[in-house]
C-alpha positions as CSV (number, residue, x, y, z in Angstrom):
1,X,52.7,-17.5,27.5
2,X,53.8,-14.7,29.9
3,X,50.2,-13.3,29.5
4,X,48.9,-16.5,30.5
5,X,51.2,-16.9,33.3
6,X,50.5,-13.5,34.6
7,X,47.1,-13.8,34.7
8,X,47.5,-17.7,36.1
9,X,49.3,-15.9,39.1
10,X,47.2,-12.9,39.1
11,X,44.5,-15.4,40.1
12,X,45.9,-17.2,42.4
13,X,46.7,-14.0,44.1
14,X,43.1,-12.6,44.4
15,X,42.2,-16.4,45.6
16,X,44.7,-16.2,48.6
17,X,43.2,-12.6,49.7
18,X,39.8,-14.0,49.4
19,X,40.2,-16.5,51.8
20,X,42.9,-14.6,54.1
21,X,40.0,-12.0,54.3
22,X,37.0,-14.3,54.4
23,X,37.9,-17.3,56.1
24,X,41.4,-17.9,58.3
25,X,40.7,-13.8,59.7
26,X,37.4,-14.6,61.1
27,X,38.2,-17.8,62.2
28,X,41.2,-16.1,64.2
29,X,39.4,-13.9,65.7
30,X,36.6,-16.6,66.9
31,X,39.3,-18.3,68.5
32,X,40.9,-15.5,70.3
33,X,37.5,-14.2,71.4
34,X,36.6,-17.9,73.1
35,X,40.0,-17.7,74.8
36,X,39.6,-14.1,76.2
37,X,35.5,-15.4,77.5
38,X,37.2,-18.4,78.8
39,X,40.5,-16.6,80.5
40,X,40.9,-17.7,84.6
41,X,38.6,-20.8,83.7
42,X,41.1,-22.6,81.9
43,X,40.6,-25.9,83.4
44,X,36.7,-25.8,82.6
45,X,37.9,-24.9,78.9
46,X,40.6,-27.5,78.4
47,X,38.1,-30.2,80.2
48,X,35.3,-29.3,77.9
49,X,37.6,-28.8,74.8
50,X,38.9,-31.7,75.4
51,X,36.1,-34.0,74.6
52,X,35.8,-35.8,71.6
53,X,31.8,-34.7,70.8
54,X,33.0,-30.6,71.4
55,X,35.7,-31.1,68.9
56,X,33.1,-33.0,66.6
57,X,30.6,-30.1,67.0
58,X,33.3,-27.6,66.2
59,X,34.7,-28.9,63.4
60,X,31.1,-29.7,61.9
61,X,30.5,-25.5,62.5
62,X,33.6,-24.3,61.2
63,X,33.0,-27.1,58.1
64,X,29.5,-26.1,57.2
65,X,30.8,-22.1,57.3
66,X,33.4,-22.7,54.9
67,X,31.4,-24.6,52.7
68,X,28.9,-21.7,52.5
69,X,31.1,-19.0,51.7
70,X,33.5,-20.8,49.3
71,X,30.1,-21.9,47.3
72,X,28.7,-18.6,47.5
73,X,31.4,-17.2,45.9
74,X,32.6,-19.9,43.4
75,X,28.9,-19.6,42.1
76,X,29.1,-15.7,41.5
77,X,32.9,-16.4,39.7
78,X,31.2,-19.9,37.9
79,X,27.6,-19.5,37.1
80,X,27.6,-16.4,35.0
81,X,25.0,-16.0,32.4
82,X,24.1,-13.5,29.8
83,X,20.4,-13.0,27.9
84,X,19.8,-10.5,25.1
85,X,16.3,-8.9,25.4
86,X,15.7,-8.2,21.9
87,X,14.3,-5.0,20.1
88,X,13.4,-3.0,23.7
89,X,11.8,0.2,23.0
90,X,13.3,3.6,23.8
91,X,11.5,6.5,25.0
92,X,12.7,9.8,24.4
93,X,12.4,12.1,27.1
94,X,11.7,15.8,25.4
95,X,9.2,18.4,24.7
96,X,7.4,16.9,22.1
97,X,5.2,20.0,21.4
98,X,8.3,22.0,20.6
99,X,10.8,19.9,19.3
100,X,11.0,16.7,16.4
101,X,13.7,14.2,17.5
102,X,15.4,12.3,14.6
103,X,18.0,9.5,14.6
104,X,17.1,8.1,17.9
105,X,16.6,4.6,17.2
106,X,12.7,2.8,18.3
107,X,14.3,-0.2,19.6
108,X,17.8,-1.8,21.4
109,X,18.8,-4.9,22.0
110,X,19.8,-5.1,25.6
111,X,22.4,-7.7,27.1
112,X,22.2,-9.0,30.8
113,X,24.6,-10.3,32.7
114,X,24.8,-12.1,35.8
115,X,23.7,-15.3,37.5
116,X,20.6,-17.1,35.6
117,X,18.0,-16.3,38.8
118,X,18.9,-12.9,38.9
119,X,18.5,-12.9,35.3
120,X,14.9,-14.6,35.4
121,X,13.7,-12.3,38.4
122,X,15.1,-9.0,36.3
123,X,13.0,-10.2,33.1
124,X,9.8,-10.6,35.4
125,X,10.1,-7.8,37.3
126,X,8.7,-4.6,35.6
127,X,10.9,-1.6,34.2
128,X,10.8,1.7,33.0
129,X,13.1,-0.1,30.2
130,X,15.0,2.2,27.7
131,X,15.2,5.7,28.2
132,X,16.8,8.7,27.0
133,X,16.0,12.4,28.6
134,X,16.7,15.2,25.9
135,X,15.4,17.9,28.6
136,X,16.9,20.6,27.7
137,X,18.5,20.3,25.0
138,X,18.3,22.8,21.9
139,X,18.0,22.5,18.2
140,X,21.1,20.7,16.7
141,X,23.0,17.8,16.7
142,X,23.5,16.0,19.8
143,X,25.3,12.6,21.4
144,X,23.2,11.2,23.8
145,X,23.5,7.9,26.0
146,X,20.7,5.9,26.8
147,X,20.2,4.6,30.0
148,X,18.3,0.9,31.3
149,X,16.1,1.0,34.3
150,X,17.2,-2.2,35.7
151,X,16.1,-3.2,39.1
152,X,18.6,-5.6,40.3
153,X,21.9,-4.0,40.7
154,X,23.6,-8.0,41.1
155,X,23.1,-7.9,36.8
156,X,25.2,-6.2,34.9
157,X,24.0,-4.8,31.2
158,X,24.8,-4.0,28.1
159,X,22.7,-1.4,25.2
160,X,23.4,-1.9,21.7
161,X,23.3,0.8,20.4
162,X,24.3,2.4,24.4
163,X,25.0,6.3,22.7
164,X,23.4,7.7,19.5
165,X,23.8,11.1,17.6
166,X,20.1,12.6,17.2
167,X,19.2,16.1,16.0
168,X,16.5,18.3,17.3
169,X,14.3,20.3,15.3
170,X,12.2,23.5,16.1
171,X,8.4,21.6,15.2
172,X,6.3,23.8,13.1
173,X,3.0,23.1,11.3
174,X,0.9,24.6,8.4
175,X,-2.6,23.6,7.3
176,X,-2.9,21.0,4.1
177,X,-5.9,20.2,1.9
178,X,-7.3,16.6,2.2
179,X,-8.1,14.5,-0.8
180,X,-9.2,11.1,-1.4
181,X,-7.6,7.9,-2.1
182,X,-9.7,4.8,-2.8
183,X,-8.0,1.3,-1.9
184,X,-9.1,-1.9,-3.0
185,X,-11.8,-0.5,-5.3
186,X,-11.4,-3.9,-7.9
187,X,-13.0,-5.9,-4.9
188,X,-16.0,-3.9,-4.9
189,X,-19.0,-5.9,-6.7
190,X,-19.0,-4.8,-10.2
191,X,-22.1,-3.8,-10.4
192,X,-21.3,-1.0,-7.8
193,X,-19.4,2.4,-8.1
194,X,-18.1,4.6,-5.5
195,X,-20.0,7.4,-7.0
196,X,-18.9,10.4,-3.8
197,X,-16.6,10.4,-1.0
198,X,-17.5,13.0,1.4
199,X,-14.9,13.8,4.4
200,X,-15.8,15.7,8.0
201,X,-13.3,17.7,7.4
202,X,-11.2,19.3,4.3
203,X,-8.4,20.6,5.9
204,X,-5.6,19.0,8.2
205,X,-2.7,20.7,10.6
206,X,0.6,18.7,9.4
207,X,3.4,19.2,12.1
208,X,7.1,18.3,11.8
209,X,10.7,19.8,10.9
210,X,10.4,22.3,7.8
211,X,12.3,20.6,5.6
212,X,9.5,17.6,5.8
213,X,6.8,20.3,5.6
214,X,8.2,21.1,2.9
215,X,8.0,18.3,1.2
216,X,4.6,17.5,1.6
217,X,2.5,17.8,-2.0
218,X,-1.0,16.6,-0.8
219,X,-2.8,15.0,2.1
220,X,-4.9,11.7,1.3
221,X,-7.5,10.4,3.3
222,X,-7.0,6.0,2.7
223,X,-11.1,5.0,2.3
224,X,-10.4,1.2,2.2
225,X,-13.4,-0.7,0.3
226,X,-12.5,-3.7,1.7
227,X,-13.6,-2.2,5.3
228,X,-17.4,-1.6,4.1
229,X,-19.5,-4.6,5.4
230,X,-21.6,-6.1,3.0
231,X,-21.2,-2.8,-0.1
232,X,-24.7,-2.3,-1.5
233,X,-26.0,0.7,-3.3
234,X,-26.6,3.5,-0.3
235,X,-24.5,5.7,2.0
236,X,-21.9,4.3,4.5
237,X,-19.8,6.5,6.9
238,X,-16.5,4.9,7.6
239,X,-15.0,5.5,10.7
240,X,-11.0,6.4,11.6
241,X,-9.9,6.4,8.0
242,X,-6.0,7.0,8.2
243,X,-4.7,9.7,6.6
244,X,-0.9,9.7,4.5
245,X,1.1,12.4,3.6
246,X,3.1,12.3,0.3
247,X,5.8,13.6,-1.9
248,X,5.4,15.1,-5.1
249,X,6.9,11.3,-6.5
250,X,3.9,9.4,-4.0
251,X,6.3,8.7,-1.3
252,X,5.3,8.6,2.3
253,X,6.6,11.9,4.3
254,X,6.7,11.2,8.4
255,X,5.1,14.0,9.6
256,X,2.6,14.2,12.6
257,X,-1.0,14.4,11.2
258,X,-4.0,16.7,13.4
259,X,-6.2,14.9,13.3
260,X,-4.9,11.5,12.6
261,X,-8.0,10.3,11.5
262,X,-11.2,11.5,9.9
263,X,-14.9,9.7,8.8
264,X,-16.1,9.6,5.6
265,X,-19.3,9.2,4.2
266,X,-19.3,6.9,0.7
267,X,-22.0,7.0,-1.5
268,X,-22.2,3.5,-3.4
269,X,-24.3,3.4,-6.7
270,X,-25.2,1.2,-9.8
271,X,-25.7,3.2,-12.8
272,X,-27.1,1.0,-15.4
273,X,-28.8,1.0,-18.8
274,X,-30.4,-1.3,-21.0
275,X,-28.7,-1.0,-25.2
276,X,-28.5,-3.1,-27.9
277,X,-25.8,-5.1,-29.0
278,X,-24.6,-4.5,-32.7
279,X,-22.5,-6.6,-35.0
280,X,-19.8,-5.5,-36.5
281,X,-18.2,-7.2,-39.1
282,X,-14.3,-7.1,-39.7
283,X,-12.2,-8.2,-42.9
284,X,-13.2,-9.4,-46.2
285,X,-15.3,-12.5,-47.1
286,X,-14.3,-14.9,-50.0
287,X,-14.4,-13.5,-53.2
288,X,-18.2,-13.0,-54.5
289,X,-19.1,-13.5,-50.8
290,X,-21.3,-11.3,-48.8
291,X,-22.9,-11.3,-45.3
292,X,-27.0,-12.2,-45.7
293,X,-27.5,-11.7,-41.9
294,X,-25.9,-11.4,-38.7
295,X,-28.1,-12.9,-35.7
296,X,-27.1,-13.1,-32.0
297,X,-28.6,-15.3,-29.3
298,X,-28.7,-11.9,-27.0
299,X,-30.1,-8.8,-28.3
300,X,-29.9,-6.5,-25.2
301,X,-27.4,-6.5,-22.5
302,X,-27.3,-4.3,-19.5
303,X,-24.5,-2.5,-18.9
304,X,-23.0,-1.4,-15.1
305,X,-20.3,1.5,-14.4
306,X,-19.6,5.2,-14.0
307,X,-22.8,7.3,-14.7
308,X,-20.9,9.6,-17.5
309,X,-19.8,6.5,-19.3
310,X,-23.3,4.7,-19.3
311,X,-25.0,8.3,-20.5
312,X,-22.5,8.4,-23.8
313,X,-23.4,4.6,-24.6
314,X,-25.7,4.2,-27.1
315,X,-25.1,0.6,-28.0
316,X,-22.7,-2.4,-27.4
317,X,-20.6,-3.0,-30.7
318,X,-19.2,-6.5,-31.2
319,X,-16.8,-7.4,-33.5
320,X,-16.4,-10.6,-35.6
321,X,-13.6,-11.3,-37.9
322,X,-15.4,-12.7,-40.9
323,X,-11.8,-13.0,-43.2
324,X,-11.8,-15.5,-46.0
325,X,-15.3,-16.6,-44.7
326,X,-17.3,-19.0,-47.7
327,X,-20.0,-20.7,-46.0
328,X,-21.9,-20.3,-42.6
329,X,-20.5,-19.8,-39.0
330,X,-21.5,-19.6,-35.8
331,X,-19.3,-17.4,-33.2
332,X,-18.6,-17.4,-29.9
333,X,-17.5,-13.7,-28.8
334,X,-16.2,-12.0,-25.8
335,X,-18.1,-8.9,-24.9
336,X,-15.2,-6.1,-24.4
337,X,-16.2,-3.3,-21.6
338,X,-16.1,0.0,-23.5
339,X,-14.1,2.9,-21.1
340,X,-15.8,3.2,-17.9
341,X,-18.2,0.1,-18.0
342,X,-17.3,-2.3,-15.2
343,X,-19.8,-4.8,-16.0
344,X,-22.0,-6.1,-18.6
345,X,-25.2,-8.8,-17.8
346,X,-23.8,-11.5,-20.5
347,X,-20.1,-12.0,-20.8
348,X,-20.6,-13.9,-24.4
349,X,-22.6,-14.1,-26.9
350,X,-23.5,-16.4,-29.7
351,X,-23.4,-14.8,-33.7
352,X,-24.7,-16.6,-36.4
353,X,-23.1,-15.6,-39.8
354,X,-25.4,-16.3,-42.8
355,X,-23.4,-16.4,-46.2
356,X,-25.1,-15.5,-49.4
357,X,-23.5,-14.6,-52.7
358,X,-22.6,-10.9,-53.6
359,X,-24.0,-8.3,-56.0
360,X,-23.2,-4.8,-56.6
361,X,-25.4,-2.1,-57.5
362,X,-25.2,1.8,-58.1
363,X,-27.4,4.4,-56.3
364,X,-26.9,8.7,-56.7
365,X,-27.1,10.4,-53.6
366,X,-28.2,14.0,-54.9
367,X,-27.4,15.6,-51.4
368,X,-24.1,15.5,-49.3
369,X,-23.8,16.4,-45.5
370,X,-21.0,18.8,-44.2
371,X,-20.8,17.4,-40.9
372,X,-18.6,19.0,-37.8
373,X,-17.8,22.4,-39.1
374,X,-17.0,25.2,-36.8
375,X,-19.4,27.8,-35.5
376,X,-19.6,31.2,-37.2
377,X,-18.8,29.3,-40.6
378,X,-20.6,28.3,-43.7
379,X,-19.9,26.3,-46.5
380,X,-21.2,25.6,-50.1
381,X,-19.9,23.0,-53.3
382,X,-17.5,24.9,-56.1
383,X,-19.6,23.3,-58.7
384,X,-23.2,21.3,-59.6
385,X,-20.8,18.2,-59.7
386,X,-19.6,18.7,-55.8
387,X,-23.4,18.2,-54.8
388,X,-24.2,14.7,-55.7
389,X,-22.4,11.6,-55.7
390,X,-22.7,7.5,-57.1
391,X,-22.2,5.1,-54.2
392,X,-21.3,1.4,-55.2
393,X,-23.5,-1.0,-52.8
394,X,-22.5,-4.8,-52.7
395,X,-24.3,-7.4,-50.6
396,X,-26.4,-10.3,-50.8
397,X,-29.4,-9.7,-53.8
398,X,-31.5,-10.0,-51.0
399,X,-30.8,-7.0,-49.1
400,X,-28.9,-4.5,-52.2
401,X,-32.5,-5.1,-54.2
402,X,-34.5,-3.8,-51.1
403,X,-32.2,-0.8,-50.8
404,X,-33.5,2.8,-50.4
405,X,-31.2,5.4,-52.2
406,X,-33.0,7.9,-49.6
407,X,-31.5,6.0,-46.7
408,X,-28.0,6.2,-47.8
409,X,-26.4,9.1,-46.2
410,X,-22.7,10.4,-48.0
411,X,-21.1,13.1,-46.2
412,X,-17.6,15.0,-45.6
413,X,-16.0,16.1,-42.1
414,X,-15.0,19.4,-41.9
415,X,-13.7,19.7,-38.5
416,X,-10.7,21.4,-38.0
417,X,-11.2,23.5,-41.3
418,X,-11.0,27.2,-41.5
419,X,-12.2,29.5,-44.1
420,X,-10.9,28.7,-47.6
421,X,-11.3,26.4,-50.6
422,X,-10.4,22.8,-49.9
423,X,-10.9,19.5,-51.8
424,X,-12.2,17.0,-49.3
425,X,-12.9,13.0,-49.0
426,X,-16.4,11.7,-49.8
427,X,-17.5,9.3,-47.0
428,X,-20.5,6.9,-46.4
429,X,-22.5,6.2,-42.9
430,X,-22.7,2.4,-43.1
431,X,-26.2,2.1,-41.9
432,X,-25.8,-1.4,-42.4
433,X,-22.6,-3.5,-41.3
434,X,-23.9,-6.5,-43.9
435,X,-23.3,-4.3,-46.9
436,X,-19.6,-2.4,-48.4
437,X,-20.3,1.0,-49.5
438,X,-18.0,2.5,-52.3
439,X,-18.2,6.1,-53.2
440,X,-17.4,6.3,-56.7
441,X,-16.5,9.9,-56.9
442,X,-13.6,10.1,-53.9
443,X,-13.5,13.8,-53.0
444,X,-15.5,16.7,-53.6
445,X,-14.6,20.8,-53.7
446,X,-16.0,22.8,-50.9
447,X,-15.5,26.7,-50.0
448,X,-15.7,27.6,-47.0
449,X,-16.6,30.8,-45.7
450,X,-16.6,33.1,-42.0
């Protein structure tokens, strides 16, 4: 309450001064002034004073004055007003070629305050805005204040932050490699591949603090497909394609970049080929069941994708779970892209299982392959028994009778063998995925030999 009081009287104080000093002071010595002009002719001043319209006049005058100056001044005391200007952005004021500038914050919010006129002329008025001069200033840590170029000096202001802590570094640079990053590559049209990027330039000037140089692992150069204008197999040269330092863990590093930018020339393609599509057959039919023929509304499909992949592809295997099968089927089937194939012509295709009953017959295969030994080595069977073997064929009667025993191939993979005496598994090459093929002698004994 004595707060309040104080500051009630306080007020009351400065209001007396104010109009002391503004208004019964001048009016004073008006008055005096008119007497002194009007001394020795004080019966034409009390004759003209004395008339009713004078003292009208006079009044109105002194009226109108008062009116002014108490409402000039109870509108700077009343009509205050205050405006944030939101996110304002600083400019540091330093040698930019010799020095990196961090913790100086990229935007302030700035308060004004005053009456709301000033306020609107001081927002449409231009200014030099936020500013902070670090002329001069060596490497280290520094608090600065920034400063507001405000042209009315009738507002006051406020800066939020108004003084920061920033640290200067010497700026150094070192030359990086450039590679390639490709953005958005999924929205390219399957069919297409971005078979070469080629850049105008292969090496980049990276400037900054050391300790941000050195945490720079690469250089990438962002080739967005999504800025190529209608992709078709040919050449296109991008223009300004942003380039991104990282980290060693793909995070951004903020560094300064020379050049900033760089073209690049893409080279689109559509490697494609032409193979067959082959049925394979997965799980067991029902018991004395077996596949007569597999048939498939497409026979050919043309594959799309990267030129290594479509060279290795010889043919498009399907599977088809034929499990517990007894009777006919028809299948509908996904096509799956093998590794490196990003499209294929026909995305399903129709098989037609024909279901016959099963035989089983014998056949000798007098000669076994040794398949993927190592170069420099040689290898032979122990015995007259290791060079032959019976293979048990079932399938329908109508293909196991037109079987043959020349075109079945048994064979054992060596790979990974070194010199020595081994006993190794018998396998079959199941030339045809309607028929089961059963070595009946399992392994065989091989020597092996540098």
């Amino acid at each position: 309450m004595k707060k309040l009081s104080r500051a009630f009287g306080s007020f009351l104080r400065r209001v007396g001064i104010f109009f002391d000093k503004w208004l019964i002071t001048p009016i004073t010595k008006f008055m005096l002034s008119v007497v002194e002009f009007f001394k020795g002719s004080t019966k034409n001043f009390d004759r003209i004073a004395s008339k009713k319209a004078t003292l009208i006049v006079v009044s109105l005058i002194l009226a109108f004055g008062v009116f002014i100056i108490i409402d000039q001044e109870s509108n700077v005391m009343i009509d205050q007003y205050a405006e944030v200007l939101y996110d304002e952005p600083v400019e540091a004021i330093y040698n930019e070629e010799l020095y990196v500038v961090e913790g100086l914050p990229k935007n302030v919010d700035i308060t004004l305050i005053g009456q709301r006129r000033h306020i609107f002329l001081a927002k449409q008025a231009p200014s030099r805005g936020v500013s902070v001069d670090l002329t001069g200033l060596k490497p280290g840590n520094h608090k600065v204040k920034l400063e507001y170029s405000q042209r009315l000096s009738s507002l006051d202001y406020r800066l939020d932050p108004s003084e920061v802590t920033v640290t200067i570094y010497e700026k150094v640079s070192e030359n990086k490699s450039l590679t390639v990053d490709i953005l958005h590559q999924d929205n390219l049209n399957k069919k297409l591949y971005i078979d070469d990027v080629e850049l105008d330039r292969s090496e980049v000037i990276v400037k900054g603090a050391q300790y941000k140089l050195d945490k720079v692992a690469t250089v990438r150069a962002l080739v967005d497909v999504d800025e190529i204008t209608n992709p078709k197999a040919g050449e296109v040269t991008l223009k300004d394609v942003p380039l991104v330092a990282y980290d060693e863990n793909g995070k951004r590093v903020n560094v300064e970049i020379v050049p900033s930018t760089v073209d690049a020339k893409v080279t689109i393609t559509s490697p494609h080929k032409e193979v067959p599509v082959k049925v394979i057959p997965t799980g067991k039919l029902a018991f004395g069941k077996a596949i007569e023929s597999l048939d498939t509304n497409v026979s050919t499909v043309t594959v799309y994708g990267q030129k290594d992949a479509i060279d290795k592809i010889e043919e498009l295997e399907v599977e088809v779970d034929v499990k517990g099968l007894e009777k006919d089927k028809k299948f509908n089937v996904t096509l799956k892209r093998p590794k490196g194939i990003t499209d294929i012509s026909s995305k399903t295709i129709t098989v037609d299982v024909k279901v016959a009953n099963s035989i089983t017959k014998e056949f000798t295969v007098n000669t076994i392959e040794f398949r993927n030994l190592a170069n420099g080595l040689s290898v032979q069977a122990l015995s007259k028994d290791d060079t032959s073997v019976t293979i048990s064929v079932s399938g329908s009667s109508s293909i196991v009778n037109d079987i043959d025993a020349s075109a079945i191939i048994a064979y054992v993979d060596l790979d990974g063998y070194s010199p020595g005496e081994y006993e190794v598994e018998v396998k079959v090459e199941k030339s045809d995925s309607r028929l089961t093929y059963t070595p009946k002698t399992k392994k065989v004994n091989v020597r092996i030999v540098g």
